[in-house]
C-alpha positions in Angstrom: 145.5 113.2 94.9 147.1 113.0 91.8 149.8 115.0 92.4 150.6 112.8 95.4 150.5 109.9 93.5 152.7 112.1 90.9 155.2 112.5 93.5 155.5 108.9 94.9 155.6 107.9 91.8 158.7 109.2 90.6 160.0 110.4 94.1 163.0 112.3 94.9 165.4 111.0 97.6 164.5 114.2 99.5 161.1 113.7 99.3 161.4 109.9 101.5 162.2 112.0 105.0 159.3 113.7 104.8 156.9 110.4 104.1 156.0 108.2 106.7 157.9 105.1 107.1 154.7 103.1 106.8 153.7 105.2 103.5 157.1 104.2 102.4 157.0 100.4 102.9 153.4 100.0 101.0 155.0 102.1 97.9 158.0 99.8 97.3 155.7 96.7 98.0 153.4 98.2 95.3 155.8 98.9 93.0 157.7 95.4 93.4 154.0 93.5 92.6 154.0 96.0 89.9 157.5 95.2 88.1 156.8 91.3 89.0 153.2 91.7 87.5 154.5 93.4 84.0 157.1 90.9 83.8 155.5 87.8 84.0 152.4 88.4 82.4 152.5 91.6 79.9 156.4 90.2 78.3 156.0 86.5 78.5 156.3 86.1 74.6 157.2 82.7 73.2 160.1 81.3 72.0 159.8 81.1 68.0 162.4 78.1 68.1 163.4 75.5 70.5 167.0 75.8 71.8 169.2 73.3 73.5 171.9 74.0 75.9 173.3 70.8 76.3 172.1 66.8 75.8 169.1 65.8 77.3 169.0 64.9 79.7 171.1 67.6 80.9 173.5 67.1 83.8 171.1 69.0 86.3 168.4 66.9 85.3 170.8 63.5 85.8 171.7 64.7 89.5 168.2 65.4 90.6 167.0 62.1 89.3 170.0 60.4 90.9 169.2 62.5 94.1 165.7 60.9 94.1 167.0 57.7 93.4 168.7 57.9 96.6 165.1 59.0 98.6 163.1 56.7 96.8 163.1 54.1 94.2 159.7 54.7 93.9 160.7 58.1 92.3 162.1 56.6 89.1 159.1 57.1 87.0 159.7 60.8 87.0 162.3 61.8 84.4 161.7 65.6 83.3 161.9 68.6 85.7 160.6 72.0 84.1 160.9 75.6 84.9 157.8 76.7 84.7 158.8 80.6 85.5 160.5 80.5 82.0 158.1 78.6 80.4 155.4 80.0 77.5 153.0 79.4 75.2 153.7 75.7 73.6 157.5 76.1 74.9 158.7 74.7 78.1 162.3 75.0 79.5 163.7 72.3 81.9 166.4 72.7 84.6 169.1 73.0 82.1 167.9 76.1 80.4 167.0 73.7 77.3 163.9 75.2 75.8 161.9 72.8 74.5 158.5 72.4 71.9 155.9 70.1 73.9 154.2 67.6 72.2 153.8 65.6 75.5 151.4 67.9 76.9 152.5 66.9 80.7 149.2 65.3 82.5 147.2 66.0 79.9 145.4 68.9 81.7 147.6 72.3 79.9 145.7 73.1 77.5 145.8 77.0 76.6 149.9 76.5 77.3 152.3 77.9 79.2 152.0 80.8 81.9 148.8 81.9 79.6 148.6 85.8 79.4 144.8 85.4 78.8 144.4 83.2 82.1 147.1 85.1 84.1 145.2 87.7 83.3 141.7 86.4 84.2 143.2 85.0 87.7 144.9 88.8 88.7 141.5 90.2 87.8 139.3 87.9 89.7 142.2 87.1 92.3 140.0 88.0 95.9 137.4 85.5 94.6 140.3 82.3 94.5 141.8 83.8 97.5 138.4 83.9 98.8 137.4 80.0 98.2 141.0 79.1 99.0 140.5 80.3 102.7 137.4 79.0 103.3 138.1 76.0 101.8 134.7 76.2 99.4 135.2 72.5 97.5 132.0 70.9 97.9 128.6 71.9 97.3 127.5 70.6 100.8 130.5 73.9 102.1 129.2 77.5 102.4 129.3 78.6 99.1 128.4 81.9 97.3 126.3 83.3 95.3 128.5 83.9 92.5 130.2 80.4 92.6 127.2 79.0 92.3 126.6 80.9 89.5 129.8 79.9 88.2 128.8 76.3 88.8 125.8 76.8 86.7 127.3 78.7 83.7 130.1 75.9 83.2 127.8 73.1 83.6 125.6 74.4 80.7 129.0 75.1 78.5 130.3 71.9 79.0 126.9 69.7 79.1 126.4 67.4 76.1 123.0 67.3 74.5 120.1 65.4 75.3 121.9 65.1 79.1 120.8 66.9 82.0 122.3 65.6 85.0 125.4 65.7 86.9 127.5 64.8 89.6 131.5 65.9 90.8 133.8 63.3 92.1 136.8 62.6 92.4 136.3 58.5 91.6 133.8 59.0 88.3 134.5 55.4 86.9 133.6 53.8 90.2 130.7 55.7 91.2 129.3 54.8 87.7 129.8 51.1 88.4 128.3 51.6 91.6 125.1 53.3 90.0 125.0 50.7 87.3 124.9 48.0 89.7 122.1 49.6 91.6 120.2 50.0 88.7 120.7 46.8 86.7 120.8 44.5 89.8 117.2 44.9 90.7 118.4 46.3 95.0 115.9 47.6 96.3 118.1 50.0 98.4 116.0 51.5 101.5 117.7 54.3 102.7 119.5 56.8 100.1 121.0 58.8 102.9 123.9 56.6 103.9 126.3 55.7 101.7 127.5 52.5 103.8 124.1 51.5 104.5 123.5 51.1 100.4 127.5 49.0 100.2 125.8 46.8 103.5 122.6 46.5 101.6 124.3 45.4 98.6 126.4 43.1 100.5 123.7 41.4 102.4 122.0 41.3 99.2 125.0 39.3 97.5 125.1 37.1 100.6 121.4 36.0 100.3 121.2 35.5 96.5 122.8 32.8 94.3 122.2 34.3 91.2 123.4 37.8 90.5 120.9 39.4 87.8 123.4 42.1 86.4 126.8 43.0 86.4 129.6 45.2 84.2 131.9 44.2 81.0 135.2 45.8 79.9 137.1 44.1 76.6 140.7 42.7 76.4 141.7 39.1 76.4 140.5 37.2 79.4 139.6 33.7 79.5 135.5 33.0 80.2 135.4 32.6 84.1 131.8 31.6 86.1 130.4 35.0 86.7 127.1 33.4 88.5 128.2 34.9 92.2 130.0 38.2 90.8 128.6 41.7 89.6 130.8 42.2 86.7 131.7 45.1 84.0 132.8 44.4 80.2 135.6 46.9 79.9 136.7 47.2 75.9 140.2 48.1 75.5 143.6 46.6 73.8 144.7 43.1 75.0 148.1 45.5 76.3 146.6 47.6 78.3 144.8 45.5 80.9 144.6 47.5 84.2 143.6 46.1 87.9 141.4 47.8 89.8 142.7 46.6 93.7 142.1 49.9 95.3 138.2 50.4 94.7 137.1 52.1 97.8 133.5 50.3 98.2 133.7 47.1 100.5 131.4 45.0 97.7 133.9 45.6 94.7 135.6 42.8 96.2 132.9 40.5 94.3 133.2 43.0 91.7 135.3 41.2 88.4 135.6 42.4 84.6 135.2 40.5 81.6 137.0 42.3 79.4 136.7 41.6 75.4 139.3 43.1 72.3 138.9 47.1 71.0 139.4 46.5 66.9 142.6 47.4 65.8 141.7 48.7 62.6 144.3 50.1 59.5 144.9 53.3 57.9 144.2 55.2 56.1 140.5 53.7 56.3 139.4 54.6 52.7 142.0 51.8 51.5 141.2 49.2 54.5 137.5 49.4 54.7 136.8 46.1 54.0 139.7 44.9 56.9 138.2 47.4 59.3 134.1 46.8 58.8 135.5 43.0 59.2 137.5 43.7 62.7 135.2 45.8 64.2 132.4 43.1 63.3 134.2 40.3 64.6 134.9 42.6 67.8 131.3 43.0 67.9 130.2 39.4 68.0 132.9 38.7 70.8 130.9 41.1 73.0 127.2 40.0 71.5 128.6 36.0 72.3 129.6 37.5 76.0 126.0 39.2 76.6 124.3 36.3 74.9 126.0 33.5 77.6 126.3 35.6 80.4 123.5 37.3 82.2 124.8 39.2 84.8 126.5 42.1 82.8 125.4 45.1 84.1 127.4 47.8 81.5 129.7 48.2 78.9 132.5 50.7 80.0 134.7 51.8 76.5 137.0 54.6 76.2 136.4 56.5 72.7 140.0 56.2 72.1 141.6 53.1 73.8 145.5 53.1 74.9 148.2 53.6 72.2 145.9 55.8 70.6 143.6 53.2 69.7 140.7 54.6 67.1 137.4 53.2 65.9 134.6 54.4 63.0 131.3 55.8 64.2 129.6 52.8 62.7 131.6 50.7 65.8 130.2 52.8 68.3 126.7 53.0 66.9 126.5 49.2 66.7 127.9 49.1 70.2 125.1 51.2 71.7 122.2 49.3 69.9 124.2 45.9 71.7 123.9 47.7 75.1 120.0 48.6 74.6 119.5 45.6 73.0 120.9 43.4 75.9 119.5 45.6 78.7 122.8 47.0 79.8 124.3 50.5 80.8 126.4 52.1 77.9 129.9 54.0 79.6 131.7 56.4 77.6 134.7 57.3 79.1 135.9 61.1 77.9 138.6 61.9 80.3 141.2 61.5 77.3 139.5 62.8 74.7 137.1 65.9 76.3 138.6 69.0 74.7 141.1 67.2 72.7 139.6 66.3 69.2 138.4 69.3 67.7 135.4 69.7 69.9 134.2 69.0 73.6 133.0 65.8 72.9 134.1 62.4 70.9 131.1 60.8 71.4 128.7 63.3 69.5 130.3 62.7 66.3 129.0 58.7 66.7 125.3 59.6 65.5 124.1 57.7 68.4 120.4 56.7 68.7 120.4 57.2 72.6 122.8 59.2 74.1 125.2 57.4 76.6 124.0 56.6 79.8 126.7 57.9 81.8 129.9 60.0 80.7 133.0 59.8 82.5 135.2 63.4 82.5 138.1 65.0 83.5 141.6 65.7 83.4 141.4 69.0 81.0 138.5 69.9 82.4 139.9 70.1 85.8 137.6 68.6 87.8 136.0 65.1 87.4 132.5 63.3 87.8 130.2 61.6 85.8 127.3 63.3 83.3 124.0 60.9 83.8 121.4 60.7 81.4 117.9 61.3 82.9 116.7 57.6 82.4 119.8 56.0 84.1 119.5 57.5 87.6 116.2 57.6 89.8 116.0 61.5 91.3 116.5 60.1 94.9 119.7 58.5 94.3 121.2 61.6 92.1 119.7 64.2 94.6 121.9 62.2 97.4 125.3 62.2 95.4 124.7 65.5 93.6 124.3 67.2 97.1 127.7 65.6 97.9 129.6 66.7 94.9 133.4 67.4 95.1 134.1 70.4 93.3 137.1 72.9 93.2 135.5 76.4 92.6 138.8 78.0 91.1 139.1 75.3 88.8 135.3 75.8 88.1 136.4 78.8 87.5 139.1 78.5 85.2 137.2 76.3 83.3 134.5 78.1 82.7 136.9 81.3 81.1 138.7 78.8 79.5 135.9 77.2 77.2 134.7 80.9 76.8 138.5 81.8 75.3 137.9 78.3 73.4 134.9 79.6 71.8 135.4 83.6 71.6 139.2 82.6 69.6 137.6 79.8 67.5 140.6 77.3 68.8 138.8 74.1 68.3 138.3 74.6 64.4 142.2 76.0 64.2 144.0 72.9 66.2 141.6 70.4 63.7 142.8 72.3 61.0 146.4 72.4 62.4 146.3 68.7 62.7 145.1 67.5 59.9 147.9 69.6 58.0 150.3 67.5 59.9 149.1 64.3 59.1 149.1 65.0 55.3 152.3 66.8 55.1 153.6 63.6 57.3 151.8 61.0 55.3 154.2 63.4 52.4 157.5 63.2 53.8 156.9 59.3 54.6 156.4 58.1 51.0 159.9 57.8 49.8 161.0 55.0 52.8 157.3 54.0 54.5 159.1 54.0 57.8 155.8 55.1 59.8 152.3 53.7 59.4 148.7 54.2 60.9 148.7 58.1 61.1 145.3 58.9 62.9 144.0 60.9 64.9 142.3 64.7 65.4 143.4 67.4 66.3 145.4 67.9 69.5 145.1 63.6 69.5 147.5 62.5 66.8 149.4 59.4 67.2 151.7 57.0 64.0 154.1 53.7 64.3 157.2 53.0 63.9 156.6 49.8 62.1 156.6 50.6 58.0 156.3 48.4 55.5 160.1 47.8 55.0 160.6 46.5 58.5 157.7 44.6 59.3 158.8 41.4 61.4 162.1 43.1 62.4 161.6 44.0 66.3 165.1 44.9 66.7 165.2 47.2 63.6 161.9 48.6 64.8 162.9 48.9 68.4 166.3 51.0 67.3 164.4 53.3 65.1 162.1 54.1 67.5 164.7 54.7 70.4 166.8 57.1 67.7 163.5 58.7 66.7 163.2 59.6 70.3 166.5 60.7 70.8 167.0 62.9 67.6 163.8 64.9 68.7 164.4 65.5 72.2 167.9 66.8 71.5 166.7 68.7 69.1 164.0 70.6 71.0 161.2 68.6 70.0 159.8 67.0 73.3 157.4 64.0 72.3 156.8 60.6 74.4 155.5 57.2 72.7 154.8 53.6 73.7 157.3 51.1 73.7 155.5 47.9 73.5 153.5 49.1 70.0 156.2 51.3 68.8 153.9 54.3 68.8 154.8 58.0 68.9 152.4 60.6 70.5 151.6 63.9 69.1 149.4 65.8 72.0 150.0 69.6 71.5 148.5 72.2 73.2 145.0 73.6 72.0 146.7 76.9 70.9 149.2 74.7 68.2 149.8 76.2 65.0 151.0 75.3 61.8 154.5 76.7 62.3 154.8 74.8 65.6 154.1 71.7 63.4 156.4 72.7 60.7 159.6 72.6 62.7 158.5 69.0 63.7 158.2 67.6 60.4 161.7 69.6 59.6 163.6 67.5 62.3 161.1 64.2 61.0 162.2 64.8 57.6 165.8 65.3 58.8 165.8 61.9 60.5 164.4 60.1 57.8 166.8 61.5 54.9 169.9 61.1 56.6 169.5 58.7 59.7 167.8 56.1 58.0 169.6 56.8 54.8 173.3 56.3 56.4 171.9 53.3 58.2 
């Protein structure tokens, strides 16, 4: 055998006539995998700086866009294309052959990088078990599944799982199913049959029909005016007045009586040794807003708040420790919604670094932990309800998969303690370069979660002035290899690296910040 395997693999033309075509045909296949194999996993090394080829966008990336123009209006909201065969590590190269440093982090969901070596690796070795749950289409716990997904299942669940909280359901729609469960729970519906899920929306309906008074319902927080809630279930949703968001596409027939009230997220200052007086004022006043809601209106049946709100929106512990007593206090279900911040701060969860006195009682998750659903704590869900959704949980088993090698990588490589540490060199060396003109303010964040404004102290006021250094800010980085995305509206600048970022990745950002703000601003 091995000289066999010595001869076919370094043949001699001679040697083909004697082998059998069909012997020949499975030796170039194999050796074609082979090269392709070695290739793009064992030499995928990454770029050490970013390199432009032209303007971005590039002319390739202007024709596609104008291409999809043509097919679809709708299409405008894409604007980048990337190569993802010549993409690595934090590097990604677009259809122009411009390499670029991400600090968008596309979807939020890339987390160990680029065409990872380690999870390349990890797919080729367990490759029949994907191709396996591909084929038979094993994405739901009610499909035939094996023993070793299961397993699988099992193993990430207890990786992933925050303390004190045991239970756990997949889906594809966590936010809604949580209001759903709230509403079962704090509305006093006696639901008769478990087994149907448009039995329980027909009971709830009939339910709504026969009552005049509604006993609980749900709160967000923004700006809304105080609306008669009396004939409503409603949710207090706590999030910047900017970023209200409708929910018109909820898929149970009773969210049509569903509203929000929603009330303001503080806004507090930084850095927060030098504001605490502002903040602990904000945040109290914030507070009140909600305690004045619960107090007038009786059919709230849970606070939903996200642990950071959009534009990077951040609050102290003592905020969110307050908050929870509110929600026992007031007899109302406490939402923490993780999907942007699971994985992303330094740790799996936000919401263990609030020093709460219960634990939430339900999680929201997702996005980098590729698949989605809602953590439950035992208290908040009777066993016959979670025994009917958990048997109908939506879960992809590759992802499950990933996942679970991916949190062991985490852990094994110590990543969550390096990016905290890689980010909070950042910030200071920003904070640094920013004291000669104050041109950015508010630098917050952990982590791989790092956002600052484009509003200093020199230009307060100035909208225009603020608008045109953010849009050359924007500009100077993308053309220089530095890919990062902000908010218009607040002036804000993202910083959402990979998990994997280093201090060297960071250090050619501040070069090109310290480059714009010696010579752009200074000529200006």
């Amino acid at each position: 055998m091995v000289f066999i395997y010595h001869r076919l693999y370094r043949p001699h033309v001679s040697d083909f006539e004697s082998i059998p075509k069909i012997f020949r045909d499975i030796f170039f296949k194999i050796s074609r995998h082979i090269s392709l194999f070695q290739k793009n996993i064992f030499k995928n090394v990454e770029p050490k700086y970013p390199l432009m080829k032209s303007k971005y966008p590039g002319p390739n990336t202007k024709n596609l866009l104008n291409d999809l123009e043509l097919c679809n209006p709708d299409f405008m909201n894409i604007k980048h294309f990337i190569d993802y065969n010549n993409s690595y590590g934090n590097y990604f190269q677009d259809c122009d052959g411009n390499t670029f440093l991400d600090f968008a982090n596309f979807g939020n969901k890339n987390i160990l990088g680029y065409n990872s070596k380690i999870i390349s690796e990890t797919f080729f070795k367990n490759q029949n078990c994907f191709h396996k749950n591909f084929i038979n289409k094993c994405d739901a716990i009610t499909n035939y599944l094996d023993d070793k997904a299961l397993n699988v299942i099992e193993e990430t669940v207890n990786l992933i799982k925050p303390s004190s909280i045991e239970k756990i359901i997949f889906t594809k729609k966590p936010e809604e199913l949580a209001y759903l469960l709230s509403i079962i729970r704090r509305g006093n519906i006696q639901i008769e049959n478990y087994s149907n899920l448009s039995l329980i929306c027909d009971q709830i309906n009939s339910f709504l029909e026969k009552e005049n008074d509604i006993s609980r319902s749900i709160i967000p927080q923004t700006d809304f005016n105080i609306r008669n809630f009396s004939e409503e279930f409603k949710i207090l949703k706590i999030s910047p007045s900017h970023s209200l968001k409708k929910y018109t596409e909820l898929p149970f027939s009773f969210y049509g009586k569903l509203s929000f009230k929603h009330c303001n997220f503080p806004e507090i200052k930084y850095p927060l040794k030098e504001n605490m007086r502002y903040n602990y004022f904000i945040e109290n006043k914030c507070l009140e807003e909600i305690e004045k809601v619960l107090k007038a209106k009786f059919d709230i049946s849970a606070i939903l708040i996200e642990t950071v709100a959009d534009g990077e929106k951040w609050a102290t512990p003592t905020y969110f420790y307050k908050l929870r007593k509110l929600a026992s206090l007031y007899n109302v279900d406490f939402i923490v919604d993780e999907r942007k911040t699971g994985l992303t701060v330094g740790r799996i969860w936000q919401h263990e670094l609030w020093n709460l006195h219960l634990p939430p009682d339900f999680i929201v998750f997702g996005n980098k932990f590729l698949n989605s659903g809602l953590f439950i704590r035992n208290e908040a869900m009777p066993e016959i309800i979670y025994n009917f959704y958990s048997g109908n949980s939506d879960v992809d088993i590759s992802n499950m998969f990933l996942i679970n090698n991916i949190i062991k990588l985490i852990n094994k490589n110590n990543y969550f303690e390096k990016s905290e540490k890689a980010g909070e060199y950042f910030k200071m060396n920003l904070k640094e370069i920013n004291k000669q003109f104050n041109l950015f303010s508010n630098i917050r964040g952990k982590a791989n979660l790092i956002a600052f404004d484009v509003n200093g102290e020199k230009y307060i006021g100035n909208k225009e002035i603020q608008e045109m250094i953010y849009n050359k800010l924007i500009y100077l980085c993308r053309n220089s290899g530095i890919f990062i995305e902000g908010n218009e509206h607040t002036k804000t600048i993202f910083v959402r690296p990979n998990i994997i970022v280093e201090k060297k990745h960071y250090d050619i950002f501040l070069n090109t910040l310290d480059n714009f703000i010696n010579k752009k601003i200074v000529k200006s």
